[in-house]
N, C-alpha and C positions, 0 to 999 in steps of 0.2 A: 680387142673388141670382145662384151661379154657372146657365149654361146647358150642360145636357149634349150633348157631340156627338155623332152616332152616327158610329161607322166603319164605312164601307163594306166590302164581303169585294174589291171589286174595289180596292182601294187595299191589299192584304195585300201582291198582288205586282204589280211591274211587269211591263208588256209592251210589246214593241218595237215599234211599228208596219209592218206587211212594206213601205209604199212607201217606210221610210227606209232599205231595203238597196240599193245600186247597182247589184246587179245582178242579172237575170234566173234567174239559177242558178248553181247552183255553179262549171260549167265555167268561167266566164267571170272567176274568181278569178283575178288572178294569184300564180305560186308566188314565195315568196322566202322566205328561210333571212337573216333579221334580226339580225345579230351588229352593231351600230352599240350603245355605251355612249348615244348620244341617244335611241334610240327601241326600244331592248331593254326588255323585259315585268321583266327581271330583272338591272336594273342596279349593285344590292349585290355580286350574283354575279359577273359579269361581270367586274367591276375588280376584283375578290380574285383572281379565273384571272388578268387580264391580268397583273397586278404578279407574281406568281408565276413565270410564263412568264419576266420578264424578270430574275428573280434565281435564280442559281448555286448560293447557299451549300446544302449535304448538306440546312438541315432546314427547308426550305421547300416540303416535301409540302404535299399540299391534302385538306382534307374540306369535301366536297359535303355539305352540311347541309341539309336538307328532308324531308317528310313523303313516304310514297309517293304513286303516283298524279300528281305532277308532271313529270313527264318528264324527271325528272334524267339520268338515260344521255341522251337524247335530245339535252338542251338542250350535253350535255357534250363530244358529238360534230359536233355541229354548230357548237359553238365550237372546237374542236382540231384538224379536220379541216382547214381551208383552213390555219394554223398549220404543219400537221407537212408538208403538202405543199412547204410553203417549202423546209424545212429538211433541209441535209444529211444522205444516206442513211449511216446508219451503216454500222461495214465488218461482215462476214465472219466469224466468230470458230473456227478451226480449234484440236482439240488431238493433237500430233502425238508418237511416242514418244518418251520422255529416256531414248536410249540410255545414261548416268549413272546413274540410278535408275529403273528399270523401273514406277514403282507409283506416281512422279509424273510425270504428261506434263505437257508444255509448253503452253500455249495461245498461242493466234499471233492474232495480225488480220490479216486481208485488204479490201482493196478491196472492196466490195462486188459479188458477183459471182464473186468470180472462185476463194471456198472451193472451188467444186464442179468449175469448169474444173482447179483443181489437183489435186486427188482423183481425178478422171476422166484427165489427162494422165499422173499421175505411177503410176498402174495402169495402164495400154498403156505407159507407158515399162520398167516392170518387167517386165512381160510379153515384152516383145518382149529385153530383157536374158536373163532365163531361157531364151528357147529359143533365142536366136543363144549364149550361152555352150558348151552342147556343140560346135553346130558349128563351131565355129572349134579345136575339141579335133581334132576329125578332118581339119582342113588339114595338108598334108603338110609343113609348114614346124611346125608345133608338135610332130610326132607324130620329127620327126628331130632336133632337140633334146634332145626326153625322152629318146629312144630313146639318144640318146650321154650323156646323165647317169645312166641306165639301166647300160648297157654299164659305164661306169668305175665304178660304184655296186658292179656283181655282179661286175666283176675285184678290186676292193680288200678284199670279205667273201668271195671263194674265198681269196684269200693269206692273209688274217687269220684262218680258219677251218681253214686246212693248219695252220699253226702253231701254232693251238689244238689240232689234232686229235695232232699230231707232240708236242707237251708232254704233252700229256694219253697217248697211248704210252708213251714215255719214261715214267710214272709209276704204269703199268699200269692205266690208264684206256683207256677206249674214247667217245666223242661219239656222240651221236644225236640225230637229227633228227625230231621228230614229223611227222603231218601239217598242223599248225597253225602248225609254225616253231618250237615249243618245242626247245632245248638240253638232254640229259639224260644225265648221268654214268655209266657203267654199269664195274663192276671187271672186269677180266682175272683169272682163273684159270688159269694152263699157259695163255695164251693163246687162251680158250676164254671168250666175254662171256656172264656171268652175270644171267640176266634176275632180277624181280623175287623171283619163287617160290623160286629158288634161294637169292638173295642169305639169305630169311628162314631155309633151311635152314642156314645155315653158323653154327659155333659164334661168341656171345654175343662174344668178346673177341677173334674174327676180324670180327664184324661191327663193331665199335667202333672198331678198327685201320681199318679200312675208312674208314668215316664220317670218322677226323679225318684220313687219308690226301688223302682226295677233301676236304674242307674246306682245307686247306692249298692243295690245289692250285687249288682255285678261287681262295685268295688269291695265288696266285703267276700265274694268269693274270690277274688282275685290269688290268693294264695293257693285255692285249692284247684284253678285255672293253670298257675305257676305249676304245680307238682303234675299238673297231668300231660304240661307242656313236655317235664323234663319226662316224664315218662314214654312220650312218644320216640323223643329224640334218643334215649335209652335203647328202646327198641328199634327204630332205626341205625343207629348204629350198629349194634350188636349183628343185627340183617346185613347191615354192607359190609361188618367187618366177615362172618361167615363166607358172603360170596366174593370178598377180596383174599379168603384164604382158598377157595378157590380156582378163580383165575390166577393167581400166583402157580398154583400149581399146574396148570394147564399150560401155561407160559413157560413152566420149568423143564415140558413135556417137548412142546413144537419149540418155542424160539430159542430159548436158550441154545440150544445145539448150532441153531443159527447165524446167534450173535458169537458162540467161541468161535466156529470156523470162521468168519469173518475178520476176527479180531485179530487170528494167528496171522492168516495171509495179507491182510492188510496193513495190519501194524499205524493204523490211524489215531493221534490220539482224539483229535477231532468227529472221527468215525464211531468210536467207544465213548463218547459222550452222548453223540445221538441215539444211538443203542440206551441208554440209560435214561435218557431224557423220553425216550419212546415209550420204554417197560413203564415208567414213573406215570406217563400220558394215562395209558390205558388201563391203567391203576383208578389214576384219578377219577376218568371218565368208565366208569365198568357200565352204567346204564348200555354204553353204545354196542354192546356182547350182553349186556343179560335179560332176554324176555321176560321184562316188570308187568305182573297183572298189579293193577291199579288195585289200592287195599280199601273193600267195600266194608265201611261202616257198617253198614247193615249186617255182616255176617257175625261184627263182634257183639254187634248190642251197644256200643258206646260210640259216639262221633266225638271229634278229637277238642274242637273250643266250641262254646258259645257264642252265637251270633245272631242279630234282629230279625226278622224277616227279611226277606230280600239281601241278607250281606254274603257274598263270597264266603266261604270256606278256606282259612288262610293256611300255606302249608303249601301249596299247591301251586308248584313253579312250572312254565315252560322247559322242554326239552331243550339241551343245550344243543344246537346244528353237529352233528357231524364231522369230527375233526379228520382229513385225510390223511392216510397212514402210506400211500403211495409213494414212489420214489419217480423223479422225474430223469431218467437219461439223457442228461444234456449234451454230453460228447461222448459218445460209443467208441472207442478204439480199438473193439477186438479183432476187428479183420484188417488195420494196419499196421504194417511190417515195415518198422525204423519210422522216422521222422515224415510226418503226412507232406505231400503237394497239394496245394489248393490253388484251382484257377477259377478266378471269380469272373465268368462273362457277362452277369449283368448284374453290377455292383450298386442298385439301388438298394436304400438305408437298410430296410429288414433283412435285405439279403447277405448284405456287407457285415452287421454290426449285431443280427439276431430282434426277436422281435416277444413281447407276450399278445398273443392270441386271445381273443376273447369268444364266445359262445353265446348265443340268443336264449333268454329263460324265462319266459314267463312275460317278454315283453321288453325286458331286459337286456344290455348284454354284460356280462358277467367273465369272472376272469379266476383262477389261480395256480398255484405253482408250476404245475402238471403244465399249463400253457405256454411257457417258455421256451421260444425256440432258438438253438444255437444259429448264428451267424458265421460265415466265412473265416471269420478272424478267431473265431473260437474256434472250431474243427482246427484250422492249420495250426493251431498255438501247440511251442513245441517243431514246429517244422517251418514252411514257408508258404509264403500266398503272395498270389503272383496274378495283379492287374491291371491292365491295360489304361493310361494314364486318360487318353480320350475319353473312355466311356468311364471313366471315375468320375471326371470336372462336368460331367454331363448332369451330375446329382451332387447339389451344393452339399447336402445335408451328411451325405454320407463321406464326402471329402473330408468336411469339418468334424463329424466324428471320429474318423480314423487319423486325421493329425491330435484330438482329444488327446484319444486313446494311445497310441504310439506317446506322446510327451509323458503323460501321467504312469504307462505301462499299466493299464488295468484297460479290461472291456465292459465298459456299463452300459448294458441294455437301458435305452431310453424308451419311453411310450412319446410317440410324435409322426405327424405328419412329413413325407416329402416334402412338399411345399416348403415348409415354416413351421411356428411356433402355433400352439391351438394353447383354447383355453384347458387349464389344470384339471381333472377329474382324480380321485382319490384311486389308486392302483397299487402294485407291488412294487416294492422295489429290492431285486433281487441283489444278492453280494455280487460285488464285481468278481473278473476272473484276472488275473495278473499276468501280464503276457509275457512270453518268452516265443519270440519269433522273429522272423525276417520276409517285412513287407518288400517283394519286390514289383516297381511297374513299369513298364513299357513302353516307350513314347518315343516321337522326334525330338532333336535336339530341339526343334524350335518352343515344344513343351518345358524343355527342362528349361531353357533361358528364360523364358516368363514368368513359370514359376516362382526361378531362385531370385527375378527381379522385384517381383510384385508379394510375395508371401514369406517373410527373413523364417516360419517354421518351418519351410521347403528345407534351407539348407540346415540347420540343424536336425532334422533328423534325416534326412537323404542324403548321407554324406560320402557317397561311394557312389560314382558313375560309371557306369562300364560302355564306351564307348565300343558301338560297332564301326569295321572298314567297311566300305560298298566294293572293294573289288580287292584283287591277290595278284602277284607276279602271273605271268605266263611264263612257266616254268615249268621243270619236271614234276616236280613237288605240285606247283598250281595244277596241274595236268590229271597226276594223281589222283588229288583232293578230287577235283570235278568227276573223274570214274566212278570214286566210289559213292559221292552225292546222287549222281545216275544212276548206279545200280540200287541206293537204297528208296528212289524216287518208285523205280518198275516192280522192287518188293513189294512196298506199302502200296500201290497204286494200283497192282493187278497187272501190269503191261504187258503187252508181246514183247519179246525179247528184242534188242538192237544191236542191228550189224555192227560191224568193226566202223563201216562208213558214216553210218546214222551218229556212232557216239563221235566221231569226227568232227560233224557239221555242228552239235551239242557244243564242243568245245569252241568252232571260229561262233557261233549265234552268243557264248560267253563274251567275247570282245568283243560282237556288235552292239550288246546291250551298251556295255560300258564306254563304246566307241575310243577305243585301246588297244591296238593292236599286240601293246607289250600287259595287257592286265588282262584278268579274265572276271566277269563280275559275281559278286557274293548273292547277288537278285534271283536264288535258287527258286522261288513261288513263279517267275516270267520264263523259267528252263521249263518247271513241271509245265505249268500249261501248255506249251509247245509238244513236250513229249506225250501229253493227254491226247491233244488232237490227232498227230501224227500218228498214234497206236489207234485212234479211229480211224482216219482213212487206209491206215494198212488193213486192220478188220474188214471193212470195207470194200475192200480191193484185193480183200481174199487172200493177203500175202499172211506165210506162217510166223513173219519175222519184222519190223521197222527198220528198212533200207534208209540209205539216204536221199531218195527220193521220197520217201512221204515224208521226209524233216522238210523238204524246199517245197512241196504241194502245202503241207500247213503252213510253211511260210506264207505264201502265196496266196493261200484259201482266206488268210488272217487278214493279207492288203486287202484283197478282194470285197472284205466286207465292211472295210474302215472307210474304201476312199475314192465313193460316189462323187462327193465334194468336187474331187483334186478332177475327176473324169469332168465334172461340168464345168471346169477351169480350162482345161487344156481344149474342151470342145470350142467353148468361147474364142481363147487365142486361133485355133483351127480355123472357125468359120470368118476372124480376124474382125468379132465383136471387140475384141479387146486389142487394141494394133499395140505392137511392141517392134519395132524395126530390129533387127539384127544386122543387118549389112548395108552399105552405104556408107555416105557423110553427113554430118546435118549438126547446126551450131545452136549451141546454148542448151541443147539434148542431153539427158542424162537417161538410162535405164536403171530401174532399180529393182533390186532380189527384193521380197519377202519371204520369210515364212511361219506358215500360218497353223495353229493346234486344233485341232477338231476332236473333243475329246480325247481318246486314248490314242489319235492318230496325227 
């Protein structure tokens, strides 16, 4: 005949004895940060990162697979961390203007460091260009040069301007000279010059005789028009070439020294093109360095062409805009030490992928180089970036750009809305930047299996899962681990210190998460909050230390506040609103258990 055994309530859960903790309190933990594949909590994990680490190929991204509440970031950071320390500091990433095409700039690397010493050097070098450029206009060795290209400039447009004026006689014409330098034809009558008013008085086929009179002879001066055109151009050049000898020399003063150091430390050949293409820039454009007083006819005696009443003065262009000589520091790496961490917490588009900025002007909004701002994927490039798979799929546009970008290995700043696609507007489009990194994200398995079902780009380029366990042996070793998780929880957290007792009860509340009497659970985020609360009501209660009674009062304090619910259930059965028989007989009667979730309870 079988014999019934009873079970004990004390054998539901385990409990740890307090004299088999080694030590006295918490303080007396020592800390360590456990990254060993022998004695890691989470050694599936571990070896998926390391092998990862040590392969290249574009699609060997990693997802972090586990449930919340185990200290994924945590665990992830404290494996990457002494890694990226190792490891070569990425350079510098500057984009600088394509004087070729205005609307794409160049992007450059640098050394790490030394984006921002260039940026700052080569602004006090410009600087100091621009205002030594006037004065060296006022040494009297430039000013007596001019002055004699001057002098021959206004002796050759008096003689060339006699002989216009002596032709133009001769054909009963008369030359005038505005106050602008305008040329303007005016008829002789009896030797008597006919201003406008008049001209209109004169009969219809005197005025027509007129018109093709003064026509002809414009084309018959036309050669002496020609020599005075070249003569202008003569002396215009001869002016630019003086103040391009010059600025060359002022150049040779501030930047030069600039662009050597530059070029030693840098070693770019790409960089020493810009440099070259820069000096060649501001060669071209010297207007934008030299205070031009506009050249008044009036001071020579001779205005440059001929022209009707009322026609423009040809010769006379628009200022060309201002070319920016600025440097835009796209990625700063001088204050990172080995291979950057990027944790993107809110991976929407501009934030994920980088963005150009524009400015309101005039009514406008306006955009360039200088507006470019690096994105997540830029800073980490070079190291790793590391985001949370949820709040990625929350933003189509930036998911879909970062599988782009990962497949292609380049990051292109796109101009675009979150939403979708907007209509086209004419903007920059900067060089992409080439990637060298390791996206890692964050998820439940249930993410990773939709993914890799629903998107075949998932799995080619996330080809490394590092699965997490939810719980470890109950063991010495599991025991261990749990101490020193505890002592590194009362570090970072500030706590009162915990009795030998308190971290006892720590370790049996380990099995009741995981409802395991032989495992202890990895849900170290559900220990911290427990050990939060408990180091308040010990504060609270005046004690210097966390016994093991304030772990069972925040146990306690925690039901207390979950489970109003479950109190107007038992009331109900109590006042036997709710009849449940327990004793008796009674046919065709079942009772039956539920239970029921009430949020976190």
């Amino acid at each position: 005949m079988k014999k019934n055994y009873a079970l004990p309530a004390s054998r539901l859960r385990t409990t740890l004895e307090h004299s088999r903790i080694p030590y006295a309190d918490s303080s007396e933990i020592p800390l360590r940060v456990q990254n060993s594949l022998a004695h890691h909590p989470q050694p599936r994990a571990l070896k998926a990162l390391e092998l990862a680490l040590h392969i290249s190929d574009k699609g060997y991204n990693i997802y972090l697979s586990g449930s919340v509440n185990l200290g994924r970031k945590l665990m992830l950071l404290d494996f990457l961390t002494p890694w990226a320390k190792k490891q070569e500091t990425p350079p510098d990433l500057i984009y600088v203007p394509n004087f070729e095409d205005r609307d794409s700039p160049v992007l450059l690397s640098l050394p790490a460091g030394q984006g921002r010493k260039l940026k700052a050097g080569l602004s006090k070098a410009l600087a100091k260009v621009r205002k030594e450029i006037p004065c060296r206009f006022e040494h009297d060795a430039f000013i007596q040069q001019r002055s004699l290209l001057l002098d021959k400039f206004q002796e050759d447009r008096k003689k060339l301007f006699r002989q216009m004026d002596q032709v133009a006689e001769e054909q009963g014409f008369s030359l005038d000279m505005d106050e602008r330098g305008g040329l303007t034809l005016y008829p002789l009558i009896e030797g008597k010059r006919l201003s406008e008013e008049d001209f209109e008085k004169l009969d219809a086929d005197l005025r027509d005789s007129l018109k093709i009179k003064g026509d002809q002879l414009l084309q018959d001066m036309g050669r002496l028009m020609r020599r005075l055109s070249r003569t202008e151009e003569a002396f215009s050049d001869g002016e630019r070439g003086l103040e391009r000898e010059v600025i060359e020399q002022v150049l040779n003063l501030f930047l030069t020294p600039l662009v050597e150091q530059f070029k030693k430390s840098c070693n770019n050949p790409e960089l020493d093109k810009y440099f070259d293409d820069l000096r060649k820039n501001i060669l071209d454009n010297q207007d934008l360095f030299v205070p031009r007083d506009s050249f008044a006819p009036a001071e020579s005696g001779v205005p440059p062409i001929p022209a009707y009443p009322g026609e423009p003065s040809p010769g006379q262009h628009p200022a060309e805009p201002e070319l920016p000589y600025e440097i835009n520091v796209f990625v700063d790496n001088s204050k990172t030490k080995g291979a950057p961490i990027i944790i993107e917490d809110h991976p929407v588009l501009t934030n994920l992928m980088g963005c150009i900025e524009r400015e309101a002007e005039m009514g406008a909004l306006v955009t360039d180089f200088t507006l470019i701002k690096a994105g997540a994927i830029h800073r980490a490039n070079g190291g790793f970036l590391i985001v949370r798979a949820e709040d990625l799929l929350q933003h189509p546009a930036a998911w879909e750009s970062l599988l782009r970008a990962l497949s292609s290995q380049a990051a292109k700043i796109e101009e675009g809305a979150e939403g979708g696609e907007t209509t086209k507007t004419k903007g920059l489009t900067p060089e992409p930047m080439p990637l060298n990194l390791k996206v890692i994200l964050i998820g439940v398995e249930e993410i990773y299996e939709s993914l890799l079902m629903a998107d075949d780009r998932f799995g080619k380029l996330f080809k490394i899962k590092a699965h997490l366990n939810e719980t470890t042996p109950r063991n010495s070793a599991g025991c261990k681990l749990y101490l020193s998780r505890i002592a590194r929880i009362i570090e970072e957290s500030k706590l009162l210190p915990f009795t030998r007792g308190a971290l006892a009860e720590l370790i049996d509340f380990g099995s009741f998460i995981c409802e395991d009497q032989k495992k202890l659970s990895m849900k170290f985020g559900l220990v911290r909050e427990l050990m939060i609360e408990a180091s308040a009501l010990a504060v609270m209660g005046g004690k210097p230390q966390v016994d093991d009674l304030a772990i069972r009062e925040a146990q306690a304090a925690r039901l207390f506040r979950a489970n109003l619910y479950e109190e107007h259930f038992l009331e109900e059965y109590d006042r036997e609103l709710i009849k449940v028989p327990t004793s008796g007989e009674a046919v065709g009667l079942v009772n039956g258990l539920a239970v029921t979730c009430y949020g976190d309870f």
